[in-house]
N, C-alpha and C positions, 0 to 999 in steps of 0.2 A: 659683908657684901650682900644687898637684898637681893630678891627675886628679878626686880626692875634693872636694876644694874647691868645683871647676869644680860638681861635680854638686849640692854644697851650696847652694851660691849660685843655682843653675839651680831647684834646690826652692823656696828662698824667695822668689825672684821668681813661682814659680808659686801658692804659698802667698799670695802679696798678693793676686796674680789670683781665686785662690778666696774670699778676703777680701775682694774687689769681688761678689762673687757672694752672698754670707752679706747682704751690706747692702744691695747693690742690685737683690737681686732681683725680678722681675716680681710673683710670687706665694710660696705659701708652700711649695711643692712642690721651686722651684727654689734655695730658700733650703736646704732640708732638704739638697738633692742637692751646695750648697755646700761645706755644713757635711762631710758626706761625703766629697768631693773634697778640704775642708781637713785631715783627720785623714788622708786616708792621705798626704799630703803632709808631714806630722808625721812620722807611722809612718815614713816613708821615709827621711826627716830621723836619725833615731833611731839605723835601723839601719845610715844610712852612716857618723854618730860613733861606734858601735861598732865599725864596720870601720878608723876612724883611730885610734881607741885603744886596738884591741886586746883592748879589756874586752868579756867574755862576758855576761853578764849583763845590758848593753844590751838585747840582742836578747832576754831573757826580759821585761823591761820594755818593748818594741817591742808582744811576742806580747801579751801582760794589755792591752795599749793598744789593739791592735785588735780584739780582744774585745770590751773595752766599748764601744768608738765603736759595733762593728755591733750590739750588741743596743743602744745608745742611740737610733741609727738608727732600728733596727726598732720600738723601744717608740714615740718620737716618732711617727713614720708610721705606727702603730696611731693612736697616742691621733688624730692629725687625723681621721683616715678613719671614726674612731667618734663625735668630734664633728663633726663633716659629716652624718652621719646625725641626729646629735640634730636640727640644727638647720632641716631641712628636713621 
């Protein structure tokens, strides 16, 4: 087992973790913060099979990934914060 591996495996395990977070979270804030913590655990993922395989263009597919996670991010954590206001 290489070095790469080791780290793969270290992700995904941390990935489940964040996947305990997505579903069991307290509230909706800490769910949001999951989901967050599960894409770059993705993105991470991405760009270490790109380092095992050599292929470039991973990491252009890594870049466009974590773009949209952080404006998905941002737009979700808009829309609560603006319905939160509705509803009070």
């Amino acid at each position: 087992m290489t070095f790469l591996d080791i780290i793969v495996l270290l992700l995904t395990i941390a990935g489940i973790f964040s996947s305990f977070i997505v579903i069991l979270g307290k509230n909706r804030w800490k769910r949001l913060l999951g989901v967050s913590m599960l894409s770059a655990k993705v993105n991470m993922i991405i760009i270490v099979f790109a380092l095992i395989t050599g292929r470039t263009f991973y990491l252009d597919i890594a870049l466009v990934y974590t773009i949209l996670s952080y404006i998905g991010v941002n737009v979700i954590a808009d829309f609560m914060v603006e319905r939160g206001k509705e509803l009070k």
